[in-house]
C-alpha positions in Angstrom: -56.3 -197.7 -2.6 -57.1 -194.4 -1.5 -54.5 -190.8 -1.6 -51.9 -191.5 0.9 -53.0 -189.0 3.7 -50.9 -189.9 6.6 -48.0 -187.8 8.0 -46.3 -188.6 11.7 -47.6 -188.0 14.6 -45.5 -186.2 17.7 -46.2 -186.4 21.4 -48.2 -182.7 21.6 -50.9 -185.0 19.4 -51.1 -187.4 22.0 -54.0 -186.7 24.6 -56.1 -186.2 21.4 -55.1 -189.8 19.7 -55.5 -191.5 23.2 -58.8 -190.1 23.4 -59.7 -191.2 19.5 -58.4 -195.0 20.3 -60.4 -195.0 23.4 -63.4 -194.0 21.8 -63.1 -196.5 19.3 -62.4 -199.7 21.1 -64.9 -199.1 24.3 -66.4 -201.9 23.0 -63.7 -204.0 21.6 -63.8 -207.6 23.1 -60.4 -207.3 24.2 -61.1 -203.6 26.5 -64.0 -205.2 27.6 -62.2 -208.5 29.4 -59.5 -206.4 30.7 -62.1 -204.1 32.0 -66.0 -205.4 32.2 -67.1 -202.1 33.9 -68.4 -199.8 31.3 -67.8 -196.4 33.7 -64.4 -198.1 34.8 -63.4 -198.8 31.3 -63.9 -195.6 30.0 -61.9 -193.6 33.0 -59.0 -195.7 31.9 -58.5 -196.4 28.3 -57.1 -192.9 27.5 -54.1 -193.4 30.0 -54.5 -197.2 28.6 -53.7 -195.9 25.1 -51.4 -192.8 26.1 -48.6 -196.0 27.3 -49.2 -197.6 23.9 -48.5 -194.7 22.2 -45.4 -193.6 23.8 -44.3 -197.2 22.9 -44.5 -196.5 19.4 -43.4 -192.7 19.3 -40.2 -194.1 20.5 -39.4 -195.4 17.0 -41.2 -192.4 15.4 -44.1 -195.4 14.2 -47.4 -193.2 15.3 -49.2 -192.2 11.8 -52.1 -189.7 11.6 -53.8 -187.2 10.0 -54.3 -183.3 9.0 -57.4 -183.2 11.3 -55.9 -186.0 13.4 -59.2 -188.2 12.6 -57.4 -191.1 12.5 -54.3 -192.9 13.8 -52.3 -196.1 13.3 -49.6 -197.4 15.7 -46.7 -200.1 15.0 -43.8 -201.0 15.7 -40.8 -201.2 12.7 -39.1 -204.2 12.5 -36.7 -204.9 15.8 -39.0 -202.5 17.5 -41.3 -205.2 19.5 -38.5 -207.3 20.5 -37.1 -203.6 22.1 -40.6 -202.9 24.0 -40.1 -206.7 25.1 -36.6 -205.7 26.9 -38.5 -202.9 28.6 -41.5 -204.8 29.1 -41.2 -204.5 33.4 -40.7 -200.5 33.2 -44.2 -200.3 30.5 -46.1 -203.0 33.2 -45.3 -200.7 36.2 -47.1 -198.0 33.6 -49.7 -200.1 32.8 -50.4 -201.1 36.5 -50.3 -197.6 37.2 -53.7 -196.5 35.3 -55.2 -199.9 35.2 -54.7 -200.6 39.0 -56.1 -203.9 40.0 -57.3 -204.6 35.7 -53.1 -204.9 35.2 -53.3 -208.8 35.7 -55.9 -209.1 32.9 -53.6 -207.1 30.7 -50.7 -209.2 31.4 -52.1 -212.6 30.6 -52.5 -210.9 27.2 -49.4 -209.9 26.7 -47.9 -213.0 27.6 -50.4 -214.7 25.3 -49.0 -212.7 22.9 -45.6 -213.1 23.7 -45.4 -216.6 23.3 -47.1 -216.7 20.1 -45.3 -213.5 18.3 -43.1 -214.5 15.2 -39.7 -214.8 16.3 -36.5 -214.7 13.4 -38.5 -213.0 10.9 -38.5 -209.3 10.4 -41.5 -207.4 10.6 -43.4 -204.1 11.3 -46.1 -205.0 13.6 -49.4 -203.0 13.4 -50.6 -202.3 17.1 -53.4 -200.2 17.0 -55.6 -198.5 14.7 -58.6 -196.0 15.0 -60.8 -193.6 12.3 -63.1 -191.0 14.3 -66.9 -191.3 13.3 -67.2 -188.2 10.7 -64.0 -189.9 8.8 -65.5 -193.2 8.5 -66.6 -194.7 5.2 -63.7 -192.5 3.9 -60.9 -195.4 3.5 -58.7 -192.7 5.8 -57.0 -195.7 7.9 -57.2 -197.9 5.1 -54.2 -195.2 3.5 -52.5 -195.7 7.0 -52.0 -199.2 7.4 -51.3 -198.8 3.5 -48.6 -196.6 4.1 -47.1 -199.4 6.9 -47.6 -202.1 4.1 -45.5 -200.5 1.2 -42.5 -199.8 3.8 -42.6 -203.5 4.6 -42.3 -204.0 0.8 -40.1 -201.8 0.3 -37.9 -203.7 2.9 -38.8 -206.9 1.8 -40.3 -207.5 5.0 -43.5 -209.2 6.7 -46.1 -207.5 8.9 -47.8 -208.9 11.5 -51.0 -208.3 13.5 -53.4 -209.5 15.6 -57.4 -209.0 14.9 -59.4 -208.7 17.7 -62.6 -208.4 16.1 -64.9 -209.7 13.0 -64.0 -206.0 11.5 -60.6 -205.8 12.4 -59.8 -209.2 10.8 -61.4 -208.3 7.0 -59.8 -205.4 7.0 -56.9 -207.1 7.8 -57.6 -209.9 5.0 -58.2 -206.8 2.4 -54.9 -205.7 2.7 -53.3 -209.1 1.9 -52.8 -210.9 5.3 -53.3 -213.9 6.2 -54.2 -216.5 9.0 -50.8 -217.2 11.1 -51.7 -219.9 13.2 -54.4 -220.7 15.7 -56.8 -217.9 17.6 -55.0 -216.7 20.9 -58.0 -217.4 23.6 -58.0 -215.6 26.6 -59.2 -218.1 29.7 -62.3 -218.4 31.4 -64.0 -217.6 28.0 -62.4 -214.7 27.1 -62.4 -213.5 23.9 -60.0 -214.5 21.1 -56.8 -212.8 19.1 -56.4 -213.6 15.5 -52.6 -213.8 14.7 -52.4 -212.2 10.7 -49.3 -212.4 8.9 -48.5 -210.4 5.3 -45.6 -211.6 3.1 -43.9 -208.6 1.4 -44.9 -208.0 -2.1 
């Protein structure tokens, strides 16, 4: 495991991590579906990811870096059933920069809904992004390792969803597992990998 490099991240960093999580899922299956227009999709995913994040500054759970070339966002445990009792007030947000892509975006979350763990405490890894020149480094490997030994700590799960091939391994190197069938999105969208990780 590589030097813990992480420290929290506050709300001034968050026009630069929105733009670092947009830039790294432009091509992610999921941003795609949501939003198939390349030009489209890339006006939006910054305001996409700035919501996210302010979902997970609310329980201080944004982790970045000096140089703020990487990021991870989660939620601690309690945290996503909380965002769920807010859930209208984020999808007026969400509607608001995705416009007329919103509906894609909530058959996801309700996908998601209906599948996430329920009576088991967990932190739930959201998001996670490493710019180019940091890559190969094992910078957001430190991150989500950081998220991992709190859950142990706790003697609590984490949970995830992989939306891609790369996602998922990294996923299975830091001891998840498969929890249950891929989500698939209709009309052959593309698929969500629910990933679950016992404490330790």
């Amino acid at each position: 495991m590589p030097a813990r490099v992480g420290r929290p991240a506050s709300r001034a960093d968050s026009d630069v991590l929105a733009a670092l999580l947009a830039d790294a899922f432009f091509d992610d299956p999921l941003a795609r579906w949501i939003t198939p227009d390349d030009g489209r999709r890339a006006a939006v995913l910054p305001g996409f990811f700035r919501v996210f994040l302010s979902m997970s500054f609310a329980f201080d759970a944004v982790r970045t870096t000096a140089g703020r070339d990487a990021v991870m966002t989660f939620l601690p445990p309690g945290g996503w059933e909380e965002v769920e009792r807010h859930g209208d007030a984020y999808g007026r947000q969400f509607a608001q920069v995705l416009g007329e892509d919103a509906a894609r975006l909530s058959e996801i979350t309700a996908l998601q809904a209906a599948h996430h763990p329920v009576g088991r405490p967990h932190y739930y890894l959201a998001f996670g992004a490493v710019s180019p020149g940091a890559r190969g480094a094992g910078v957001l490997a430190s991150l989500v390792g950081e998220v991992t030994s709190w859950a142990d700590a706790r003697g609590v799960g984490v949970y995830t969803e992989a939306s891609s091939p790369g996602g998922r391994a990294a996923c299975l190197r830091h001891g998840f597992t498969p929890a249950g069938p891929a989500l698939t999105l209709p009309d052959g969208g593309p698929s969500l990998e629910p990933l679950w990780r016992d404490p330790r």
